[in-house]
C-alpha positions as a Markdown table, in Angstrom:
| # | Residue | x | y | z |
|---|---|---|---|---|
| 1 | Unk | 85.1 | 73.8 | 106.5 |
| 2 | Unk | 84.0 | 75.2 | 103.5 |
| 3 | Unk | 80.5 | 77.3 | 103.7 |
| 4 | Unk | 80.6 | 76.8 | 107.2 |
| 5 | Unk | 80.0 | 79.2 | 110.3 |
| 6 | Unk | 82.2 | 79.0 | 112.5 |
| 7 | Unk | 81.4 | 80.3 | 116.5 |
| 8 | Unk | 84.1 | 82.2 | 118.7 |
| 9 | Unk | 83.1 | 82.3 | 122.5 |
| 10 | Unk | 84.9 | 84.1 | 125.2 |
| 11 | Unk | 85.7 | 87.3 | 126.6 |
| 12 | Unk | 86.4 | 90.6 | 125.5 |
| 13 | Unk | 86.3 | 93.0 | 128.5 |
| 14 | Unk | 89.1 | 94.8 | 130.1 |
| 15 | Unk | 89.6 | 98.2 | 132.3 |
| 16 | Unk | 88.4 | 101.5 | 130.2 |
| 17 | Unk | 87.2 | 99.0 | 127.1 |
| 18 | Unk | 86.6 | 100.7 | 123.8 |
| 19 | Unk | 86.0 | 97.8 | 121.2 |
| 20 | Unk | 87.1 | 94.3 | 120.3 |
| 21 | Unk | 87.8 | 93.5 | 117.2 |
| 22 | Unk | 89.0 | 90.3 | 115.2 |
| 23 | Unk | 91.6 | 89.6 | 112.4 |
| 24 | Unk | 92.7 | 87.0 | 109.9 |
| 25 | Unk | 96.2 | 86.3 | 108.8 |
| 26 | Unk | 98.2 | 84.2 | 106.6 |
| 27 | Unk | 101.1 | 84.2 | 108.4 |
| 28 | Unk | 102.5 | 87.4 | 105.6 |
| 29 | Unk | 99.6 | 90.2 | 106.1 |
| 30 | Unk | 96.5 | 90.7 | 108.4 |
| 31 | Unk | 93.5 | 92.3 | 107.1 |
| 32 | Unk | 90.2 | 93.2 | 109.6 |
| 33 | Unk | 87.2 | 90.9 | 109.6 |
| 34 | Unk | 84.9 | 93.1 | 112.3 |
| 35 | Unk | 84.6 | 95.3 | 115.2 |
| 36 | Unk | 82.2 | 95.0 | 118.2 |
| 37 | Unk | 81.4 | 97.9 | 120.3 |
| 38 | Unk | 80.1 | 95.9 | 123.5 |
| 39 | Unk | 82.1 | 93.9 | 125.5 |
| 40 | Unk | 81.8 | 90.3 | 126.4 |
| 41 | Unk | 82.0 | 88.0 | 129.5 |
| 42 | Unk | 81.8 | 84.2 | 128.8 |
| 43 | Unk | 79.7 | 84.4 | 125.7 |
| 44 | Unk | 79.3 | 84.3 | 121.9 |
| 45 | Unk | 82.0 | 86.8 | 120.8 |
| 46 | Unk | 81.3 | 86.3 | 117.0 |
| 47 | Unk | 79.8 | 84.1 | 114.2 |
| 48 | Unk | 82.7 | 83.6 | 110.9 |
| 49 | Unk | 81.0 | 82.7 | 107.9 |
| 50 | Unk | 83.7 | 80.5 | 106.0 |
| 51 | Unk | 81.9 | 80.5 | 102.5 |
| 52 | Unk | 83.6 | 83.7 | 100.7 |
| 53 | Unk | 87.5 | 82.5 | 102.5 |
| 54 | Unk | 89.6 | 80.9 | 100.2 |
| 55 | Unk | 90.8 | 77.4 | 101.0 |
| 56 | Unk | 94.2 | 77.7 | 103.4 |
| 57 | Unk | 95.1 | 78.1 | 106.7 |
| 58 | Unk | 94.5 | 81.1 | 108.9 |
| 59 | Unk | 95.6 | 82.9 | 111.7 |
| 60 | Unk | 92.1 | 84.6 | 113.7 |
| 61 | Unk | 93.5 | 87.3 | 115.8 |
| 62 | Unk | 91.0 | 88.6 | 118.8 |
| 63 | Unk | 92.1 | 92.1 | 120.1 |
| 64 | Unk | 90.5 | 94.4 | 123.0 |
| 65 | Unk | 91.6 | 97.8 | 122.6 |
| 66 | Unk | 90.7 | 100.9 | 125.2 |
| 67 | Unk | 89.0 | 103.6 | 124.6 |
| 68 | Unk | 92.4 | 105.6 | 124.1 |
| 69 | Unk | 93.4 | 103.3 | 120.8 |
| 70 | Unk | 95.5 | 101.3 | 122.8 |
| 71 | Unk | 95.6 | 97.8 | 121.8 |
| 72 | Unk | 95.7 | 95.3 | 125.3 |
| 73 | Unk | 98.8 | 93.1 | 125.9 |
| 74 | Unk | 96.3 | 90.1 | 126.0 |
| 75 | Unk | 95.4 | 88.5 | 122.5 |
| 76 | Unk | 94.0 | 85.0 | 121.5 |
| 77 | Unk | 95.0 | 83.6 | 118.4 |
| 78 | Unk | 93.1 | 80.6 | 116.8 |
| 79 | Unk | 94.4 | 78.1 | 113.6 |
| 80 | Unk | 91.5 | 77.6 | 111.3 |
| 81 | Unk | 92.0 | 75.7 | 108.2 |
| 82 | Unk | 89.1 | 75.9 | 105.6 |
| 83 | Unk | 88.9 | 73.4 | 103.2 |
């Protein structure tokens, strides 16, 4: 998937939202990609442009955290390998 965009839909909403935000992993580290402030119901959640990711496999980590800094229970994890 090299140079590719890749499109995450769903939902990011919950009780006293604050922020989703997504991450990558390698199965050894995370690192951030992006935060977004509004939250989401059905719809696009974010655009990944694969052209600056290494070839590999990946872990994409969506989180919803409150408005306290609390991180929900609720997380969706998506395998994307870029070639």
């Amino acid at each position: 998937m090299s140079g590719d965009i890749v499109e995450f839909t769903g939902s990011a909403t919950g009780s006293n939202f604050g922020r989703y935000q997504f991450l990558a992993g390698n199965g050894s580290s995370w690192g951030h990609i992006v935060d977004f402030k509004t939250p989401i119901s059905n719809g696009k959640l974010m655009d990944f442009h694969t052209e600056t990711i290494p070839p590999g496999t990946y872990t994409i980590e969506l989180q919803v955290i409150d408005k306290s800094g609390n991180v929900m229970p609720e997380k969706a994890q998506i395998v994307l390998t870029i070639q």
